[in-house]
N, C-alpha and C positions, 0 to 999 in steps of 0.2 A: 092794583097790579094786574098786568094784563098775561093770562093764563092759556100760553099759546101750546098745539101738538104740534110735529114738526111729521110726526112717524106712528107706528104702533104702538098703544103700552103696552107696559113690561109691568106685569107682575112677579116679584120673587121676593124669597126671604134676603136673600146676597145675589149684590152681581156683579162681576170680577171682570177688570177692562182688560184682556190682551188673554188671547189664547196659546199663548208661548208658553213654552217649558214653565215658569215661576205661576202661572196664572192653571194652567190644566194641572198640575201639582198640589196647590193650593185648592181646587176643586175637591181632589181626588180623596187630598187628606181630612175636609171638611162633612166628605159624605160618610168616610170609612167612620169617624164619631157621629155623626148623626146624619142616616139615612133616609130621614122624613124631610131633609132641607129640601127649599126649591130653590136651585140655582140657577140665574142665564150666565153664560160668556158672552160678553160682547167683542169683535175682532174688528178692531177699526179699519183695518187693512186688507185693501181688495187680492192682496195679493201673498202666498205663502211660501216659505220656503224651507 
């Protein structure tokens, strides 16, 4: 299997695809129980609204 980068790694314990309301929520709620997580957001979308 051929074990390609595209980008930087990401290390974390969780990483939640979409920075919108259900995704920054879902963050929020997962820190408020355990605030040692490491979390990335990833935001596919060049654009915000």
């Amino acid at each position: 299997m051929n074990d390609q980068h595209w980008g930087p790694s990401i290390s974390a314990d969780i990483v939640v695809i979409g920075g919108g309301t259900a995704g920054i929520g879902l963050v929020a709620s997962l820190l408020k129980r355990s605030p040692h997580l490491n979390i990335t957001v990833i935001e596919p979308d060049s654009r915000h609204y």
